[in-house]
C-alpha positions as CSV (number, residue, x, y, z in Angstrom):
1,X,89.6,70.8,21.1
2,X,92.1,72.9,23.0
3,X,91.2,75.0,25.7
4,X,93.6,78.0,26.8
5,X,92.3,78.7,30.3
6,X,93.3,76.4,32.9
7,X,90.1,77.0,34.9
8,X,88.2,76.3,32.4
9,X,90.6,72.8,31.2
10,X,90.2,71.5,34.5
11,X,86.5,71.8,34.4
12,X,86.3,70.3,31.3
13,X,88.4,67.0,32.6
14,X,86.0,66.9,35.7
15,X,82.7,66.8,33.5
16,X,84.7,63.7,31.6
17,X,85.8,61.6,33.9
18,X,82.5,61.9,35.5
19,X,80.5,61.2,32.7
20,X,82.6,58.2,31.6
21,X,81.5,56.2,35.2
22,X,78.8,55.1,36.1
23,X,76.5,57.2,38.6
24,X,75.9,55.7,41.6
25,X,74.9,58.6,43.7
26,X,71.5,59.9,42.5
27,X,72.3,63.2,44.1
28,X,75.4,64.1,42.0
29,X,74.7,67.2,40.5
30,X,74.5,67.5,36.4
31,X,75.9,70.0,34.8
32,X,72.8,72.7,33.7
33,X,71.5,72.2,30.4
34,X,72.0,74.8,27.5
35,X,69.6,76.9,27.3
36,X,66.6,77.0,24.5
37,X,67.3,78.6,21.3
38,X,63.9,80.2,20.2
39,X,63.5,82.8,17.1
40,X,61.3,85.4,18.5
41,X,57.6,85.6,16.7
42,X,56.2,88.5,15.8
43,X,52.4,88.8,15.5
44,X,50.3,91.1,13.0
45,X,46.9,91.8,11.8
46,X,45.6,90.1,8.4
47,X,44.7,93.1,6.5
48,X,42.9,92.6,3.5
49,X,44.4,93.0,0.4
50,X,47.7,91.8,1.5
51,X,50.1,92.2,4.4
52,X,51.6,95.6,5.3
53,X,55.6,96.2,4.4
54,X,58.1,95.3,6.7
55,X,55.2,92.4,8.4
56,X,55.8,88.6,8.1
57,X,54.7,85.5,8.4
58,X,56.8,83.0,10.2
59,X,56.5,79.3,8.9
60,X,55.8,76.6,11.0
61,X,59.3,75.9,12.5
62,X,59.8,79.1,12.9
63,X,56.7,79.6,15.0
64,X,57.5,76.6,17.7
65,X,57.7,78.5,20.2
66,X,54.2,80.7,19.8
67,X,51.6,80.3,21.7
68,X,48.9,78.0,19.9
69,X,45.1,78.3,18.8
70,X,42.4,77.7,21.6
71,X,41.3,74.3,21.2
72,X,37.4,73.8,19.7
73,X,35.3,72.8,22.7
74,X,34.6,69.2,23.8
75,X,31.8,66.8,22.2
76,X,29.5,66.6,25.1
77,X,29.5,71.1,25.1
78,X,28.3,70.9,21.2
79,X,24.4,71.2,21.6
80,X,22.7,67.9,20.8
81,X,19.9,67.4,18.5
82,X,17.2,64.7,18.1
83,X,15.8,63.4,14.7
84,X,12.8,62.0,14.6
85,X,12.6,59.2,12.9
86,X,9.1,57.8,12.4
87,X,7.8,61.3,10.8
88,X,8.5,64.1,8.9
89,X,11.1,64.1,5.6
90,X,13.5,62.2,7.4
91,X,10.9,59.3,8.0
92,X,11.7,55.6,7.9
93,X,8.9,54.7,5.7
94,X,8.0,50.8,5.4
95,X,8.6,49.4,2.3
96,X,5.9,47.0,0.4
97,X,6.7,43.4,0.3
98,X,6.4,41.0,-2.9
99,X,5.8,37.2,-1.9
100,X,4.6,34.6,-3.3
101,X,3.1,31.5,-1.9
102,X,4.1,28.1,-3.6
103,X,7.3,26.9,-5.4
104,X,8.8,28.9,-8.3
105,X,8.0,26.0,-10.5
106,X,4.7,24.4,-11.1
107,X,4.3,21.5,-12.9
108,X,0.8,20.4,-14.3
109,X,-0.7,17.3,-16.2
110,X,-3.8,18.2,-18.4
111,X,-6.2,17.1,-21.1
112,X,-7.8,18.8,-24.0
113,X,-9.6,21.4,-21.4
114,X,-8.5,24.7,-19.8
115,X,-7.2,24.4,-16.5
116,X,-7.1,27.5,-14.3
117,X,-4.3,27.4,-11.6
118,X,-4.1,30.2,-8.9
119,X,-0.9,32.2,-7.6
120,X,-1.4,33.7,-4.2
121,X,0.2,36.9,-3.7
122,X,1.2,38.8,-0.2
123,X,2.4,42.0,0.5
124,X,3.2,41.8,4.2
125,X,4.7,45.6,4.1
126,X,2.4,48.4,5.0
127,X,2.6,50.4,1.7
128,X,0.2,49.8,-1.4
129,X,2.0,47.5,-4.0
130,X,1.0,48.5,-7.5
131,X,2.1,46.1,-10.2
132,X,1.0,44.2,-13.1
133,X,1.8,40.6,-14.5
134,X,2.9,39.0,-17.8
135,X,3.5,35.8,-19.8
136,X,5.4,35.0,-22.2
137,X,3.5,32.5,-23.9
138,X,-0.3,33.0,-25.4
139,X,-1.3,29.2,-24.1
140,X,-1.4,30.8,-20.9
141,X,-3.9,33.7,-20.1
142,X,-4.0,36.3,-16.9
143,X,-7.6,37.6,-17.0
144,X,-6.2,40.3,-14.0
145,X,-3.1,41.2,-16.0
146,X,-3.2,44.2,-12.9
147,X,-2.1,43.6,-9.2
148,X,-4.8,45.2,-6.6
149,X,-2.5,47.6,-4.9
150,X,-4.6,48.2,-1.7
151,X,-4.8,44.1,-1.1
152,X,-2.8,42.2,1.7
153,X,-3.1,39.0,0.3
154,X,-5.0,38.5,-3.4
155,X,-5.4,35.5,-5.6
156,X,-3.5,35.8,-9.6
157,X,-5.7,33.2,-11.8
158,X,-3.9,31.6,-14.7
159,X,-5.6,29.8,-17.5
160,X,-3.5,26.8,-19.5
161,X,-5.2,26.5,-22.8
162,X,-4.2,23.1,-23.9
163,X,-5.0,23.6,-27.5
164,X,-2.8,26.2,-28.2
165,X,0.6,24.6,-26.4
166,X,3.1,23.4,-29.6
167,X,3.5,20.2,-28.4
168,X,3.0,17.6,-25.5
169,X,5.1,19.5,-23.0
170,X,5.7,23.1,-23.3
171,X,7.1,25.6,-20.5
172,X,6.1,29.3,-19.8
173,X,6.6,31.9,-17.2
174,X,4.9,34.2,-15.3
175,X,6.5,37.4,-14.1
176,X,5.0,39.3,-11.4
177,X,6.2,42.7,-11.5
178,X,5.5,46.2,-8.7
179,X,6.4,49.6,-9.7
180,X,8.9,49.7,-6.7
181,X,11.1,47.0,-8.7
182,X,10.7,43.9,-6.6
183,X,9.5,40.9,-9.4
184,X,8.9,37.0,-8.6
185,X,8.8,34.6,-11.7
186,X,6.9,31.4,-11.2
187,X,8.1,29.0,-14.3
188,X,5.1,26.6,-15.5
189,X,6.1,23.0,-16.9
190,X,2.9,21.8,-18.5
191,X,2.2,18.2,-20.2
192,X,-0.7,17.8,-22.5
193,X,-2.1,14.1,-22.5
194,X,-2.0,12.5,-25.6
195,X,-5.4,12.6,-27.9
196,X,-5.1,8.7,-28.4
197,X,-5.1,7.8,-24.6
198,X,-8.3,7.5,-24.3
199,X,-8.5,5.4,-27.8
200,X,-5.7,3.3,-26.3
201,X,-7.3,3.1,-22.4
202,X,-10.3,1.3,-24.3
203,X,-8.7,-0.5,-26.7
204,X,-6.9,-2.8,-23.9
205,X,-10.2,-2.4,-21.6
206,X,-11.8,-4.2,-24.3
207,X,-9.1,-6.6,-25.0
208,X,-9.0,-7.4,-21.1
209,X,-12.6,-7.9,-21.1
210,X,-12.4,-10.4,-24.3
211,X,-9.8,-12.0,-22.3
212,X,-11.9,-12.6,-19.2
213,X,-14.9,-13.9,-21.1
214,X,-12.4,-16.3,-23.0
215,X,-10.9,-17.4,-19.7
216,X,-13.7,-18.3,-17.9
217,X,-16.6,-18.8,-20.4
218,X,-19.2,-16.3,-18.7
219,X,-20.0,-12.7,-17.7
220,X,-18.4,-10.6,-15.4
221,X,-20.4,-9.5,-12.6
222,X,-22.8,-6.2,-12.7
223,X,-21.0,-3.2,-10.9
224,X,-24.0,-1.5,-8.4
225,X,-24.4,2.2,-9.2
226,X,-26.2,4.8,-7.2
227,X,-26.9,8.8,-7.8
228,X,-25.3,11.8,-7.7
229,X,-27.6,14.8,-7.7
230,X,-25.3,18.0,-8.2
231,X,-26.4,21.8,-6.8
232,X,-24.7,24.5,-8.7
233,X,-24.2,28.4,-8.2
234,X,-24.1,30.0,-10.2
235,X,-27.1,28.5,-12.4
236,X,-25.2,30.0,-15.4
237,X,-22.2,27.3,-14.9
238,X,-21.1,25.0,-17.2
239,X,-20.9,21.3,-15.8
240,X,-18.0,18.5,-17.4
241,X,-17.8,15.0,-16.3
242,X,-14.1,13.3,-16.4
243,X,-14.8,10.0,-17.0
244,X,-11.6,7.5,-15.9
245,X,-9.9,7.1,-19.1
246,X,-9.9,10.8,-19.6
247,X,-12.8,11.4,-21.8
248,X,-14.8,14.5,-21.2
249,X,-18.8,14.6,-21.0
250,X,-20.7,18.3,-20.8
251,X,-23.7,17.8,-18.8
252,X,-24.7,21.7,-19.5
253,X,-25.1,24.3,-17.5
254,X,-28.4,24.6,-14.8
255,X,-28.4,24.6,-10.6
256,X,-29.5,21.6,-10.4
257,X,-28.2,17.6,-12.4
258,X,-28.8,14.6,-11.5
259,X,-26.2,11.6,-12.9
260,X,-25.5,8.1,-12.3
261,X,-22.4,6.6,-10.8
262,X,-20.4,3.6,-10.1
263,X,-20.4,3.2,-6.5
264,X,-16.8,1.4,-6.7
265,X,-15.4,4.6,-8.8
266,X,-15.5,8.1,-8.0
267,X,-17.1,10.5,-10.1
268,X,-14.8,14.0,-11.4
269,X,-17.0,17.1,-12.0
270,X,-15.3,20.0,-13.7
271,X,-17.6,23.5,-13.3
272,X,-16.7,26.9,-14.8
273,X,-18.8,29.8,-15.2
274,X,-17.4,33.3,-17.2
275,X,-16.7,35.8,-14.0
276,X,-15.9,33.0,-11.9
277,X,-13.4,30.7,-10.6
278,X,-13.3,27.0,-11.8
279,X,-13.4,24.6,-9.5
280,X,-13.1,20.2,-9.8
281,X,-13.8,17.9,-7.8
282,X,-13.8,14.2,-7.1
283,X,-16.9,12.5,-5.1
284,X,-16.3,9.0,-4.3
285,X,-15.9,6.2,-4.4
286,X,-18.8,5.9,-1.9
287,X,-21.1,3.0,-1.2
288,X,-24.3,5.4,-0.8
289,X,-26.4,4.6,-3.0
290,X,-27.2,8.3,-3.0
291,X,-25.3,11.2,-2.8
292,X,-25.3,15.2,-2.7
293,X,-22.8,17.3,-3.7
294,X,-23.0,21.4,-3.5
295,X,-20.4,23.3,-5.6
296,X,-20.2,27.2,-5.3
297,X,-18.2,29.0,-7.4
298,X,-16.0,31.8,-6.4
299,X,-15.5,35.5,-8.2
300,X,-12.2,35.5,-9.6
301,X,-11.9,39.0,-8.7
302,X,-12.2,41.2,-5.2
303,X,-15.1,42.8,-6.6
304,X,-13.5,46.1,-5.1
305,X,-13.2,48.0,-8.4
306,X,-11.7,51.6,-8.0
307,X,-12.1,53.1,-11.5
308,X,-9.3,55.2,-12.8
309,X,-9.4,58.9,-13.7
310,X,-10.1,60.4,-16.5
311,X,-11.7,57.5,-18.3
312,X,-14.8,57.5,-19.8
313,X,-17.8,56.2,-17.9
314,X,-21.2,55.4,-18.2
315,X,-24.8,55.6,-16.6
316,X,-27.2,52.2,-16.1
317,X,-30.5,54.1,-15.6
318,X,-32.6,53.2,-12.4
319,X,-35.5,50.6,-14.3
320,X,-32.6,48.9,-15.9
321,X,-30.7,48.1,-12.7
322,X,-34.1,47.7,-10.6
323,X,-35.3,45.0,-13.2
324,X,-32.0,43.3,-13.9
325,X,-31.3,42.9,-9.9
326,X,-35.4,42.1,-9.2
327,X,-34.1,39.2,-11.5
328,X,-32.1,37.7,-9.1
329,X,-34.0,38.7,-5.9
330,X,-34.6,35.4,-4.8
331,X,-31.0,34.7,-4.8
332,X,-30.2,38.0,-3.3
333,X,-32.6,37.1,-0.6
334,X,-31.0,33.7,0.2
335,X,-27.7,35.6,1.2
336,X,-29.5,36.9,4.2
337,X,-30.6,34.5,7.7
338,X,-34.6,34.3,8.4
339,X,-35.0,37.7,10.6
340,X,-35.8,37.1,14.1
341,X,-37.9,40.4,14.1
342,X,-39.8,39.7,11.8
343,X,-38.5,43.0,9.7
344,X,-37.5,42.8,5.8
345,X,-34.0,43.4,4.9
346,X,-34.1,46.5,2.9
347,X,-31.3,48.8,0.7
348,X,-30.9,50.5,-2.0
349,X,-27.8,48.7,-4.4
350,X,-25.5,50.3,-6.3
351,X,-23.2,48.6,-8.8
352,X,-20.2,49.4,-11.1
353,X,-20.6,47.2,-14.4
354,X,-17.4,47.0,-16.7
355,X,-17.4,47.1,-20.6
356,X,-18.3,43.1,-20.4
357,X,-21.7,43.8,-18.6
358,X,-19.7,42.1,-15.6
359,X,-20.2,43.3,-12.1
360,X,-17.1,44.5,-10.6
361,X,-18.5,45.8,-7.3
362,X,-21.9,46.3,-5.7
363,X,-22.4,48.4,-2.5
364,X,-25.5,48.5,-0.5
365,X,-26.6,52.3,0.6
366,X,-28.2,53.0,3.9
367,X,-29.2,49.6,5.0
368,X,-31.0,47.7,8.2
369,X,-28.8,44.9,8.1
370,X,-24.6,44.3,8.5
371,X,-23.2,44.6,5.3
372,X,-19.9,42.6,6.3
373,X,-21.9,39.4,7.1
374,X,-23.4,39.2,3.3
375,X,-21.1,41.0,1.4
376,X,-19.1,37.7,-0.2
377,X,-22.6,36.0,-0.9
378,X,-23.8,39.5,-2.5
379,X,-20.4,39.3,-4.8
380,X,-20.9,35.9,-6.0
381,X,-24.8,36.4,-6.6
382,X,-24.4,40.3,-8.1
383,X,-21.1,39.1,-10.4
384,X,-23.5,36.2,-12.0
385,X,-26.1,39.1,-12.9
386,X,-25.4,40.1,-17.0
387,X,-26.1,43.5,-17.6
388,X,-25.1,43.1,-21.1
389,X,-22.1,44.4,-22.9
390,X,-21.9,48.6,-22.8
391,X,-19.5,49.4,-25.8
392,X,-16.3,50.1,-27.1
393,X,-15.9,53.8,-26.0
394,X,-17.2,53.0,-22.3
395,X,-14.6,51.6,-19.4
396,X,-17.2,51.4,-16.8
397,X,-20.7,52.4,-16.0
398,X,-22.6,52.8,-12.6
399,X,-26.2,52.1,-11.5
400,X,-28.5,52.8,-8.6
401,X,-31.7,50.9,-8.4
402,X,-34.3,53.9,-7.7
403,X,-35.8,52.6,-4.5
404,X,-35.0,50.0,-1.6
405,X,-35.0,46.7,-2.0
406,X,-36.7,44.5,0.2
407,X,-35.7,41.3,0.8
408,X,-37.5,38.2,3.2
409,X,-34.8,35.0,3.2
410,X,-38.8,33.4,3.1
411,X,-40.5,35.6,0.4
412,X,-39.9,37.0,-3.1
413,X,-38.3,40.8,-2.6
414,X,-40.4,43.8,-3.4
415,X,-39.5,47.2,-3.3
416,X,-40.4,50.2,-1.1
417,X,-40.1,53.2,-1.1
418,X,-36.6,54.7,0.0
419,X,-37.0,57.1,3.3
């Protein structure tokens, strides 16, 4: 670069040399900085339609120097809103709860008659939990194929029919399923006991026995035996005796039986009754040379029945459903404690009888006594009371015995007028 003016040359050498050493004096003066190029902004009205002639729009690099938009206003100046979130359309809502108590695989031994095992279900959420439950195999049977959607805890029976498994061992499962879309399956292993067992069990008894006599040339020693009196509910219950090599005795059905035992062996009592829950059990070995044992069966349903809508129904007249319950008074009398008054129990009862002639629920109207103390001994007497079968065409029928009933846990109930 050459520069004509010497003013200006010498300035121009001065500015070098000073900015080729290094500054040591903070104070030395700079030499001004050039000043800001900036293209000027024009500003205009959007009119609608288009802009007017002549008007434009600078682009961003053209506009550097304009002033900018006001900025929006800080989070805590927005207005702040609450959402409640325990009602209203935006409500948590709690969610039902499928569990099921016991391991995902039961495995069972059995013999030549049904066995019933029970699946307890929980819903620990605090929604209803409609559902229903399946099989996959016809040896096993649900007799509530139906979850109770209203229950916190209910009880799933599931009957193995030995005679119909295809062989010795033979797996199923059961698939519980709720109409919100949670499902458990609960896989059953199941081994059926050979017929010839018990043929083979006293084949080698006898054999031992032969042995024994052989061996030391004289009888064996009598075993003692004692009694076993048996008290059954319901009286319509069918009673089996196990023996020990597996062998199956019916000793009918009745409240009350009477048996003989070995007091060195215990005895195994199967009881089933249609309604009802089976239950077995082993008493003994016991050196008494008497013994009791009471065995009550349970419904094997709530006995809270809710019909559906829109099915067809029925009507038990009021004789029918006085005489059928007058039936059992005695039993229904039982489920109360001797009054300390010295007053009758009295209420009118009102039951809802599916199409088996089974009672499903019974309700007591406008009694003197508290329900909730006798309700579960009502179920289990009421569900052993047969109305009869009702019909193809009819779900359900109610009943409503015509005037109180009057029950002394010391006398046989009579009826009275309702107030």
């Amino acid at each position: 670069r050459t520069l004509r003016s010497p003013e200006r040359r010498s300035r121009y050498d001065h500015q070098r040399q000073v900015s080729d050493e290094e500054p040591s004096d903070p104070g030395l003066p700079l030499p001004p900085a050039p000043p800001r190029l900036s293209a000027p902004v024009r500003s205009a009205a959007v009119v609608p339609g288009g802009l007017p002639p002549g008007i434009s729009v600078p682009r961003e690099s053209e506009s550097a120097g304009a002033a900018l938009p006001p900025r929006p206003p800080p989070v805590g100046d927005i207005g702040a809103r609450s959402v409640n979130l325990t009602t209203g359309p935006n409500a948590v809502r709690p969610t039902p709860q499928l569990v099921v108590d016991g391991p995902g695989v039961v495995v069972l031994r059995v013999g030549t008659r049904t066995v019933t095992h029970s699946l307890k279900v929980s819903n620990p959420g605090g929604r209803r939990m409609p559902g229903r439950v399946t099989c996959n195999e016809r040896w096993l049977e649900l007799p509530r194929p139906v979850l109770d959607a209203q229950a916190r805890e209910q009880i799933i029976p599931v009957h193995i029919r030995p005679s119909r498994m295809p062989g010795q061992q033979a797996d199923a499962v059961v698939r519980i399923i709720t109409d919100h879309g949670q499902r458990a399956e609960i896989r059953f292993v199941v081994h059926r006991r050979s017929s010839l067992a018990p043929a083979i069990a006293t084949l080698v008894a006898l054999l031992l026995v032969s042995a024994g006599v052989l061996l030391y040339r004289g009888q064996a020693p009598a075993v003692p035996t004692g009694v076993l009196r048996l008290e059954i509910s319901p009286e319509s219950a069918r009673v089996t005796r196990t023996a020990p090599d597996g062998r199956d005795t019916s000793l009918g059905s009745g409240s009350q039986h009477v048996v003989s035992r070995a007091l060195n062996q215990g005895v195994t009592l199967t009881v089933e009754a249609t309604g009802f829950l089976p239950q077995t059990v082993t008493v003994g070995p016991d050196p008494a040379l008497e013994l009791t044992q009471k065995i009550e069966l349970e419904p094997d349903s709530p006995m809270d029945y809710v019909p559906k809508p829109n099915v067809r129904t029925g009507t038990l007249s009021p004789s029918r459903v006085r005489e059928t319950v007058e039936k059992s008074a005695d039993r229904v009398a039982a489920c109360f404690p001797p009054s300390t008054t010295g007053t009758d129990y009295e209420a009118a009862y009102k039951v809802w009888v599916v199409r088996t002639g089974l009672v499903e629920r019974v309700e007591a109207l406008e009694p003197n006594f508290d329900v909730a103390a006798v309700q579960p001994c009502l179920n289990r007497v009421f569900r052993a009371i047969q109305f009869g079968e009702l019909g193809e065409d009819v779900v359900y029928a109610v009943g409503v015995t015509p005037k109180r009933l009057s029950l002394s846990p010391k006398a046989t109930a009579t009826t009275a007028n309702s107030p």
